[in-house]
C-alpha positions in Angstrom: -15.9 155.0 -13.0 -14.2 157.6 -15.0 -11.5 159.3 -14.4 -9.9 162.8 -15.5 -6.2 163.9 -15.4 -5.0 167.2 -16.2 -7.0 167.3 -19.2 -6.3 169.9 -21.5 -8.4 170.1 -25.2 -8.3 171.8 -28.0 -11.1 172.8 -30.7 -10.5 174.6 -33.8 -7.0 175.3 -32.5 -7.9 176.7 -29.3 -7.5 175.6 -25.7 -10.8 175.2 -24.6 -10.2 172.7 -21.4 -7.1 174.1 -19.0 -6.6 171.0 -17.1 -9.5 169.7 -15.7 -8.8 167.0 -12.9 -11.8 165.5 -11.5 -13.2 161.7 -11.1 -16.9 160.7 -11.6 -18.1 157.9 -9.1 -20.7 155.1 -10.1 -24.3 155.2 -8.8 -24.0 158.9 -8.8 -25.4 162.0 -10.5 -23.2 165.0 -11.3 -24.7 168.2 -12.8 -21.9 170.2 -14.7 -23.0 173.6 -15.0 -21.0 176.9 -16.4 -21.9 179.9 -18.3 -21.3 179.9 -22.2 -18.6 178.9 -23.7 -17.1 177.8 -20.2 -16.2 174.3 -22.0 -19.3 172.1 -21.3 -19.9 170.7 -24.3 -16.4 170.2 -25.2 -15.9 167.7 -22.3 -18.7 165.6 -23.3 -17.6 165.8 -26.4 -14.0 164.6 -25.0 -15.5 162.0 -22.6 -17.0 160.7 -26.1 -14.3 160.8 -27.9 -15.4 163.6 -30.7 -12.8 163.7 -33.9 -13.2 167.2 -33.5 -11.7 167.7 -30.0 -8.0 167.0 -29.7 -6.6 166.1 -26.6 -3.2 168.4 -25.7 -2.4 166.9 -22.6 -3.9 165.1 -19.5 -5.9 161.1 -19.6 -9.4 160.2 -20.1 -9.8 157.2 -18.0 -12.6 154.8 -17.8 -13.2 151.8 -15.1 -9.2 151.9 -14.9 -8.5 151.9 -18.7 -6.9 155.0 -20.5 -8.9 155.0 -23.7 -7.5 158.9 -24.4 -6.7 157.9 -27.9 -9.5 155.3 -28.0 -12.2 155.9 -31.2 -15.7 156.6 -30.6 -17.2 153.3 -31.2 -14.6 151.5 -28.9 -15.7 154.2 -26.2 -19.5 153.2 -26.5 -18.7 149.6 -27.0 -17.2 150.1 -23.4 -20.1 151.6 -21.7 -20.5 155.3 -22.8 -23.2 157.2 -23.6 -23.5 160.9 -25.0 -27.0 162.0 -25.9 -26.2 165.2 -27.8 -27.9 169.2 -27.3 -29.2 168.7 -31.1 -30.0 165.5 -32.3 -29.9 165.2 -35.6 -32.4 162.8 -38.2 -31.2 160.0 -40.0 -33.5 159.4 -43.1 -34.3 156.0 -44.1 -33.4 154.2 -40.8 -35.7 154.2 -37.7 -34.8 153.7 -34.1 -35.0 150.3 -34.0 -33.2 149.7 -37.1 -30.3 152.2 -35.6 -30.3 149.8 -32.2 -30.3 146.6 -33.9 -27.4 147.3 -36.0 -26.0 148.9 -32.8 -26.8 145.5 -31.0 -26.1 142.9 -33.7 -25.8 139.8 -32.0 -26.1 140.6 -28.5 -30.0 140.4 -29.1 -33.2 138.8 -30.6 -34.8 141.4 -33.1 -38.0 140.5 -31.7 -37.2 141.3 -27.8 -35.6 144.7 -29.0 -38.5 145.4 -30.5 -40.7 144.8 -27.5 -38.3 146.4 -25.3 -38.4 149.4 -27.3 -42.2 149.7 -27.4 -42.5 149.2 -23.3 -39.7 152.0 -22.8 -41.5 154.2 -25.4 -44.8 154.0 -24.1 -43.1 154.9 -20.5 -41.4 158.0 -22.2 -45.0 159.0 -23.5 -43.4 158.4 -27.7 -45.8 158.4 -30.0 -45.9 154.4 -31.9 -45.7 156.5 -35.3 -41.8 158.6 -34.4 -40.6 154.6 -33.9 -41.8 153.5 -36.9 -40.6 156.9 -38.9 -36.8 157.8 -39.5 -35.0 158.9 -37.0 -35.9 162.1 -35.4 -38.3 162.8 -38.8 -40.9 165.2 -37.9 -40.3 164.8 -33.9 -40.1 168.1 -31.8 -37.2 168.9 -29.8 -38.8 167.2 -26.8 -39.4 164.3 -29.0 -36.0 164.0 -29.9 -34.5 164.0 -26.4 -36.8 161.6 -25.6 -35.9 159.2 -28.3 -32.2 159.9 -27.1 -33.4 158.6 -24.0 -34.8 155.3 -25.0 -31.8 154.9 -26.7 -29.3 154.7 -23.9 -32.1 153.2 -22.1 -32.2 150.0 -24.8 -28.3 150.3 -24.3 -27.5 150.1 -21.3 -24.7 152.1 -20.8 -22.3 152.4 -17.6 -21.9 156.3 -18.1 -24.5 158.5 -19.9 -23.7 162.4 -20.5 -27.0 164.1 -21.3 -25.9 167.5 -22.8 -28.3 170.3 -22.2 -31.2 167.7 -22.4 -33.6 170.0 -21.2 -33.3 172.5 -23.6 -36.2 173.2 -26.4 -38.3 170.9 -24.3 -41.7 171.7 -22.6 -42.8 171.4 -19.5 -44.4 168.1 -19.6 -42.0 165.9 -21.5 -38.9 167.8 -19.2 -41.4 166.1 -16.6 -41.4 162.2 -17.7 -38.0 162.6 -19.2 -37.1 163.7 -15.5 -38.8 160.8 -13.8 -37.4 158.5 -16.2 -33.8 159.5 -15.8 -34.2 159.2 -12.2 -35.1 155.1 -12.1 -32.7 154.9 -14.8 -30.0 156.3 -13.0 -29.8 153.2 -10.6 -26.3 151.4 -11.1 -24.9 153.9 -13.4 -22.8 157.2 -13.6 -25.1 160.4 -15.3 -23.3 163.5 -15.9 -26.2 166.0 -17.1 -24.6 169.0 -18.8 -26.7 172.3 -18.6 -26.9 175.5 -18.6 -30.1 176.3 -16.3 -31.4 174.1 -13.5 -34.7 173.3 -14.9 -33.8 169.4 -15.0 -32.8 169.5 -11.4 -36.3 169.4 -10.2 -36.7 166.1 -11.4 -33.4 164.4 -11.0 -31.3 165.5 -7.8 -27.7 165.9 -8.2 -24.9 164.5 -5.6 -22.5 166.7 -7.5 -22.6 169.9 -8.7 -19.7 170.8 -11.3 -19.2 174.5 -12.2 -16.6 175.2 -15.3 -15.5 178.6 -15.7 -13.1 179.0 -18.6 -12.1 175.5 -19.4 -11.5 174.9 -15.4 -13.4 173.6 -12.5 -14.7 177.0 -10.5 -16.2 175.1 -8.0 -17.5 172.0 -6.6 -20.5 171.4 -4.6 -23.8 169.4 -3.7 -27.2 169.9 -5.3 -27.9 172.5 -3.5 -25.0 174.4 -5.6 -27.3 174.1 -8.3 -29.6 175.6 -6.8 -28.1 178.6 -5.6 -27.0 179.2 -9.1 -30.2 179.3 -10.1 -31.8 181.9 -8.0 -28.5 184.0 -7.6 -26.1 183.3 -10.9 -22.6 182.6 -11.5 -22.1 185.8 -9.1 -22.1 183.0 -6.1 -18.9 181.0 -7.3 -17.0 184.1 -7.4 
């Protein structure tokens, strides 16, 4: 499914990816853990195709296709995904004026808008945060939850959740967890984070350790795990 060669990235002017050589399969779920600033972020934000992240050296490929110096939107038109750590609002637009214009043409304004009302009411959203701009007046677990029904409406091939457990409570981390794991079915899901506290609701086939901008280690769920109850220590 996708496909990483030597891939080196820079940020700011500094190397923040060392060559990272690693392929994610379809119908699997890899967790890609790593301690701060261990370049997480910055290879979702590479996957997706972030302005801000220049790649130095190495491909980006996807179901066969280099699309290293492909543009954002060509990269989502193709299949990818990136719900980010911090989503941000967008006044004046709600969700399902966002996916519409996202989806223009491809389907009837009145099915999205059913669609989005059954995958809301699975993902416990409150009917007033769909009608309200974007993100306006949501919590953080709101927000990752409206991320969610996003790439839920969209259908992507790969989805990169970055650090979509964090600022989320126990209960939404729950139904977020149990949605991701239906949803997971056909797809490739790279969840980026920090702590394992999403990995009790979505198991892992893969667990990914960066360590300053390299893969440290590779490993089953289990890896995940072990990291939590023992640290970094245990790649070492």
């Amino acid at each position: 499914m996708l496909k990483l060669e030597s891939l080196k990235v820079t940020a700011d002017s500094k190397l923040i990816l060392k060559g990272i050589d690693f392929e994610f399969e379809k119908d699997k779920v890899y967790a890609v853990m790593g301690p701060n600033g261990s370049g997480k972020s910055t290879l979702a934000y590479s996957i997706a195709g972030h302005p801000g992240y220049e790649v130095e050296e190495g491909k980006i490929i996807f179901k066969g296709e280099d699309i290293t110096e492909e543009d954002p939107e060509k990269r989502a038109k193709k299949g990818i995904f990136l719900s980010f750590q911090s989503p941000l609002q967008l006044s004046g637009v709600n969700v399902v004026q966002l996916l519409r214009v996202a989806l223009e043409g491809e389907v009837d304004p009145l099915e999205l808008q059913k669609k989005v009302e059954k995958i809301a009411k699975e993902l416990d959203i409150r009917e007033e945060l769909i009608k309200r701009s974007l993100n306006e007046g949501a919590s953080g677990g709101e927000r990752k939850k409206l991320e969610l029904l996003q790439a839920a409406v969209l259908s992507p091939e790969l989805v990169i959740f970055d650090e979509i457990d964090t600022g989320v409570d126990v209960d939404a981390l729950s139904r977020i967890g149990k949605f991701i794991q239906k949803f997971k079915k056909g797809r490739t899901i790279i969840l980026i984070t920090h702590y394992s506290r999403i990995l009790k609701y979505v198991e892992p086939d893969k667990t990914v350790v960066l360590v300053d901008g390299r893969i440290a280690k590779v490993g089953g769920g289990d890896l995940a795990h072990l990291i939590e109850e023992q640290g970094y220590s245990v790649i070492s």
